[in-house]
C-alpha positions in Angstrom: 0.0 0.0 0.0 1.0 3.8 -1.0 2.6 5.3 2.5 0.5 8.6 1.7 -2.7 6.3 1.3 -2.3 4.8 4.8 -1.6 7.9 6.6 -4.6 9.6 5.1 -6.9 6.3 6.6 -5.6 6.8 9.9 -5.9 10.2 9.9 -9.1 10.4 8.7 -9.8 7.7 11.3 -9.1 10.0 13.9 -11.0 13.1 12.5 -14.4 10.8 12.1 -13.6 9.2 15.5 -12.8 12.5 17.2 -15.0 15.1 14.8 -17.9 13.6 13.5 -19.2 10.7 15.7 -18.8 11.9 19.3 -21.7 13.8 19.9 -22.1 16.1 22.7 -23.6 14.0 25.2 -21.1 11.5 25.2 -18.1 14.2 25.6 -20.6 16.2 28.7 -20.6 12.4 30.6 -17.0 11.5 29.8 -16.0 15.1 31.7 -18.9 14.3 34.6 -17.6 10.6 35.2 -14.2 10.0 34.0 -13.1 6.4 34.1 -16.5 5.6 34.7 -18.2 6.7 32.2 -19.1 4.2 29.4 -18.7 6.8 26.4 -15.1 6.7 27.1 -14.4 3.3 26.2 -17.4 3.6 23.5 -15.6 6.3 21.8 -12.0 4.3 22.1 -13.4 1.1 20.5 -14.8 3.3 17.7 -11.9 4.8 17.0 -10.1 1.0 16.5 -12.9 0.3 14.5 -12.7 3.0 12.1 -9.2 2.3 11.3 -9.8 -1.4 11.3 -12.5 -0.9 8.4 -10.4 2.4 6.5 -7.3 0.4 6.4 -8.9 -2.8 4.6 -6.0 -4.9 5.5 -8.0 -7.7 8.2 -4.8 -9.1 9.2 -3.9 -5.9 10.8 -6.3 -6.1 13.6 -3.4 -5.6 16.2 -3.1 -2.1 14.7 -6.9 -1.3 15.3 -6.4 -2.5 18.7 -3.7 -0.3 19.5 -5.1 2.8 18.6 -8.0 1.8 20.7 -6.1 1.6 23.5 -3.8 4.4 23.2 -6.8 6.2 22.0 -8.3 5.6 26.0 -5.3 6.6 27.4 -5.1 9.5 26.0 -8.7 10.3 26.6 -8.6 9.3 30.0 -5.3 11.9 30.6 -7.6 14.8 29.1 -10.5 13.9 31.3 -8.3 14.0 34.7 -7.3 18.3 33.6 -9.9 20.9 35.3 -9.9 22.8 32.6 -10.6 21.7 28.4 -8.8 24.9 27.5 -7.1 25.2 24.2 -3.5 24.0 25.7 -4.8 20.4 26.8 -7.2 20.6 23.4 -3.9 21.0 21.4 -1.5 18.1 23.8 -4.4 15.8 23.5 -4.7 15.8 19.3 -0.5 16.0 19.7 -0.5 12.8 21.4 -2.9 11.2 19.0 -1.2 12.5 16.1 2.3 10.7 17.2 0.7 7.6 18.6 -0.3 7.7 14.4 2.9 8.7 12.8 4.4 5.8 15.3 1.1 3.6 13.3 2.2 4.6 9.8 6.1 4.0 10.3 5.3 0.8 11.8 3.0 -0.6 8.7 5.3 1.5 6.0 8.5 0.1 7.7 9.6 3.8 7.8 11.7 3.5 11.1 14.9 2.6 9.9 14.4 5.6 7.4 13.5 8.1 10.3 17.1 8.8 11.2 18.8 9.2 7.9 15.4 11.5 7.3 15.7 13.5 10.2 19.7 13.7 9.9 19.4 15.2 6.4 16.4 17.4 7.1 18.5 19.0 9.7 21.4 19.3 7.4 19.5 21.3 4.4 20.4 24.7 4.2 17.2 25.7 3.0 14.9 24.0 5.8 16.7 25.4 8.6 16.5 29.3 6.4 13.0 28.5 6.2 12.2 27.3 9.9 14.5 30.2 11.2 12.6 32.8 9.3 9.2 31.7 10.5 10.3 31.7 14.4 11.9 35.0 13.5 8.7 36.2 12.4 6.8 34.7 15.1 8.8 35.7 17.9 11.6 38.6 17.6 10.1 40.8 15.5 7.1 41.2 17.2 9.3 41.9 20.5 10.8 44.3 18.1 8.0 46.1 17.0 6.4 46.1 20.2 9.5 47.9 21.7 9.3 50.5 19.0 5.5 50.9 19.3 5.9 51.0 22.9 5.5 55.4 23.5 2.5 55.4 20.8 1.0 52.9 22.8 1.3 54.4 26.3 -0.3 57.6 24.5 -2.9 56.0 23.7 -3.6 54.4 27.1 -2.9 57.8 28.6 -5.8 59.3 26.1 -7.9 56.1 27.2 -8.1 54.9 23.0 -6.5 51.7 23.4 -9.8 49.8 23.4 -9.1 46.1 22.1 -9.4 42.4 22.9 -6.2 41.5 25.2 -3.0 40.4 23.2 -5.5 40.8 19.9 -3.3 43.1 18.2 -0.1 40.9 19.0 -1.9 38.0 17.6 -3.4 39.6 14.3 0.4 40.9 13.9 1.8 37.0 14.0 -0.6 35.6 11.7 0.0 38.8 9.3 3.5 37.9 9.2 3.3 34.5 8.7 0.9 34.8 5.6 3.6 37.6 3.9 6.4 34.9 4.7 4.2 32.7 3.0 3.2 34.3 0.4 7.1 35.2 -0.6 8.3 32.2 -0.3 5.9 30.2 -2.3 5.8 33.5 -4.9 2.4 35.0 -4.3 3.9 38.1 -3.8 0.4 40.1 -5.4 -1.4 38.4 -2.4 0.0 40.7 -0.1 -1.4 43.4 -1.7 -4.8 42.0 -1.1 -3.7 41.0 2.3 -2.9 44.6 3.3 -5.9 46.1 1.5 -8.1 43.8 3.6 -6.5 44.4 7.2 -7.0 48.7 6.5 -10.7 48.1 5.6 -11.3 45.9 8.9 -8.8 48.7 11.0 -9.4 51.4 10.0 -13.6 51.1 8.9 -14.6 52.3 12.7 -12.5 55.7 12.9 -15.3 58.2 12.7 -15.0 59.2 16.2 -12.9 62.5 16.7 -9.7 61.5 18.4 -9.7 58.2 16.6 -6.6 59.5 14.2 -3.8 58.5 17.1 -5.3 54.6 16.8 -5.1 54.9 13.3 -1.6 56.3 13.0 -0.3 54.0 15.4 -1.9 50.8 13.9 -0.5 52.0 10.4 3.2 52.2 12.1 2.8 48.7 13.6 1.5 47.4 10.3 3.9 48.8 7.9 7.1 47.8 9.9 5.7 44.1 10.7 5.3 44.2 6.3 8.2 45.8 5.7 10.3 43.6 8.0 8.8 40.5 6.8 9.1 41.3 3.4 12.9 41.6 3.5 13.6 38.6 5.4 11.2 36.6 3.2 13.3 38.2 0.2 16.9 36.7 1.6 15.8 33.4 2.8 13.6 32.9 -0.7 17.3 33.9 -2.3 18.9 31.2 -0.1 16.4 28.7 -0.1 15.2 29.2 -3.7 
């Protein structure tokens, strides 16, 4: 079988497990009653199942019975955190997203390749431009920006116009960035026209109120040095990488 083929059936496995046949009522009792609630172990033997019958191979019914119980496990740790916030949302599909990579390198004998894979991954000049530039993006130059920001923003605080969502500007900057880094390095470079056309018409479409200039300005600074920043380091590692 294709290795592409079977990671798509356990994957999608997982999705219809996880996605589409768990309704609400069985994820309500699983949170009420832990351990002892039915749906947990209803939910785990459906999600064996489902790989069983997407994978078509019968003799493999060691693999369905694996994910089964890994699938519990994992479950079960979820169920023992307080809070299903988006951190233990995120560990919990983590965990069931390595237990099937360890599935599909097990059935596509891909574990004596993992090495030699990971060694030369880690030794292509181009990967490491590319995985440097997005953490660059993700992390320094926002610190940067935010540092050069930082008077504008206390002036605004000062005149009481710094009305937002907490962290939302930080977070539309990151995303921003990562879509011009994209865009560059796969060679859409018109889609960040559009991409800056559309973030000034959802900014800057509530600035009737007098005073409202200083949010505007200072949003426009922010914006322009995370593009312009982004744009010249998407510019030397596409020349590296490409």
């Amino acid at each position: 079988m294709m290795p592409l083929l079977i990671f798509l059936q356990l994957l999608l496995a997982h999705i219809l497990t996880d996605f589409v046949f768990q309704p609400t009522k069985w994820v309500l009792h699983k949170r009420q009653y832990k351990a002892a609630s039915v749906y947990l172990y209803l939910h785990s033997i459906i999600a064996g199942l489902l790989t069983y019958l997407l994978l078509i191979r019968w003799e493999l019914w060691y693999v369905a019975l694996f994910i089964s119980l890994t699938h519990c496990i994992i479950d079960y740790w979820k169920l023992k955190h307080k809070k299903d916030n988006l951190p233990v949302f995120l560990l919990d599909q983590l965990f069931h997203l390595l237990v099937i990579l360890a599935v599909w390198l097990y059935l596509t004998y891909g574990f004596k390749q993992l090495l030699p894979f990971v060694v030369q991954f880690f030794s292509s000049t181009a990967v490491l431009a590319i995985i440097t530039g997005y953490l660059t993006v993700i992390f320094p130059v926002g610190f940067i920006i935010g540092k050069a920001t930082q008077r504008w923003h206390n002036e605004l605080l000062e005149d009481g116009k710094s009305v937002s969502l907490e962290a939302a500007g930080r977070y539309i900057g990151i995303f921003e960035r990562i879509l011009v880094l994209t865009f560059i390095l796969t060679g859409n470079f018109s889609a960040i026209g559009f991409l800056i056309a559309a973030k000034s018409i959802l900014r800057f479409s509530d600035k009737s109120e007098a005073g409202a200039r200083k949010q505007t300005e200072y949003v426009l600074i922010g914006t322009l040095m995370s593009f312009a920043i982004t744009i010249l380091l998407g510019l030397l590692i596409y020349h590296i990488s490409f």
